[in-house]
N, C-alpha and C positions, 0 to 999 in steps of 0.2 A: 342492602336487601334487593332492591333494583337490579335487572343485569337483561344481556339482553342472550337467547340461545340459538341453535342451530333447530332448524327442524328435526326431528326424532320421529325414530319410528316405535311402534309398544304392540312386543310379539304376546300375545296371550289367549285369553277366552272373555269374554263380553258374561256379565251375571246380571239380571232385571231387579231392580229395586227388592222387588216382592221373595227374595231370595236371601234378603236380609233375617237373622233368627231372630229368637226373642229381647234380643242381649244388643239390637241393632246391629250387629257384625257381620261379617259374610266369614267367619271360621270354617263352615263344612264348606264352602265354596273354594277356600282355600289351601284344604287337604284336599278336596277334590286336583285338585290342577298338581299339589305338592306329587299324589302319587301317580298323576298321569303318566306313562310310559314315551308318547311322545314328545313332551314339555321337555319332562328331563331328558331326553337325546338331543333336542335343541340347544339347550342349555351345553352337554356336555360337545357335542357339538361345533359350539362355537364359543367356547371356553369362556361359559357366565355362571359357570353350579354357583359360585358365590354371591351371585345377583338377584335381585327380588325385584319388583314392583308393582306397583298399584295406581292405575287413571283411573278417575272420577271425571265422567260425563255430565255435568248438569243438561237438566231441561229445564222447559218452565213448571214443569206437574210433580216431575219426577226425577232420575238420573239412573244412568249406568253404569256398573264396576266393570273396571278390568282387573286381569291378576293377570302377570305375567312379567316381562321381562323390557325394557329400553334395550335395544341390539342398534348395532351398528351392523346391520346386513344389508342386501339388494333385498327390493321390495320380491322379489319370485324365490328367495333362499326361506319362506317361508312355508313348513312344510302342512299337509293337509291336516286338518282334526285342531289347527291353531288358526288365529287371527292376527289380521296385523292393522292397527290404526296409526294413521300419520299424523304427527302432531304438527303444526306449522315455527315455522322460527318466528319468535318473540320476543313480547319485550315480560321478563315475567318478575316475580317479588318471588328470592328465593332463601330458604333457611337450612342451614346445616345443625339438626343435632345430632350429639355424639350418645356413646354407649346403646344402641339401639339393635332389637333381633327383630327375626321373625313374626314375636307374638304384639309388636306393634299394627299389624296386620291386622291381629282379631281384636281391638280395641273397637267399642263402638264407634262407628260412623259420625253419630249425635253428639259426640263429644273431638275425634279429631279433628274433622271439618271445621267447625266454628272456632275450637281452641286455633285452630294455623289462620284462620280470618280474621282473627281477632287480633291477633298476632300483626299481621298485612294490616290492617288499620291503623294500628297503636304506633305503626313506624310513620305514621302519613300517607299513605298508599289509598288513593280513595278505591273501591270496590263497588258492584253492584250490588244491591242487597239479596236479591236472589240470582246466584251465579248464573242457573240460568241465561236471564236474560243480557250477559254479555254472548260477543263475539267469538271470544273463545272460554267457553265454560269449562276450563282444564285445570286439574288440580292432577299433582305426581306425588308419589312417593317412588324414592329411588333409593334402595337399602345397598352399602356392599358390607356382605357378612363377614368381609377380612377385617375392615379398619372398623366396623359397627357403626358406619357414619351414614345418617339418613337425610335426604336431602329433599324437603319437602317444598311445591314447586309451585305457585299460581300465577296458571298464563293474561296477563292484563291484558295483552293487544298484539293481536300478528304483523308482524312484520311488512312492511309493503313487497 
């Protein structure tokens, strides 16, 4: 489960807690981005239509979604109306599951967070209790929609 990554870059848009529906999901947040016109040109692109993801920002009050994409581009091939956050190289606890789509995305928040940390605990992984207050509060989902394999990713400690 341990491993350790490269630094990553995550082309997307930023959504604020409070953007969460009733259902705890960001689903209109994430047809919002699906039918954005320059998402999907980046995408197409730089040949990722089959790529999804999803960072989770912890704070200590609250946290931030991304929707968007892990690329492998130069930091300036990012084009206006998108965001790009660096992730740092770590040492992270990572999980692959299989048969997975899209509508893992609109799954409550309240429920995949804690399921994938519970998960990182139960392997021996100590954790902070509120992600926040680590160093790096980063939690990925990384879909590729060919193989349906999701690779869900919690950053323990950056790399020196």
């Amino acid at each position: 489960m341990k491993k350790n990554i490269e630094s990553r870059l995550f082309i997307g848009r930023p959504f604020p807690a409070g953007l969460m529906n009733a259902q705890k999901s960001f689903m209109e947040a994430n047809q919002q981005m699906e039918n954005d016109e320059t998402f999907q040109k980046f995408l197409a692109d730089h040949n990722l239509e089959n790529k999804r993801s999803v960072l989770v920002v912890s704070g200590e009050d609250s946290f931030m979604y991304w929707y968007g994409v892990l690329a492998d581009v130069a930091k300036d091939e990012v084009p206006t109306g998108l965001m790009k956050f660096e992730l740092p190289a770590a040492e992270v606890a990572e999980e692959v599951e299989e048969n997975q789509t899209l509508v893992f995305f609109n799954l409550p928040l309240t429920s995949t967070v804690p399921n994938f940390a519970k998960k990182v605990v139960t392997s021996g992984i100590e954790v902070h209790e509120n992600l926040g207050d680590s160093d790096t509060p980063y939690i990925t989902w990384d879909l590729d929609m060919d193989t349906k394999k999701l690779a869900q990713v919690m950053y323990l400690k950056a790399s020196k």
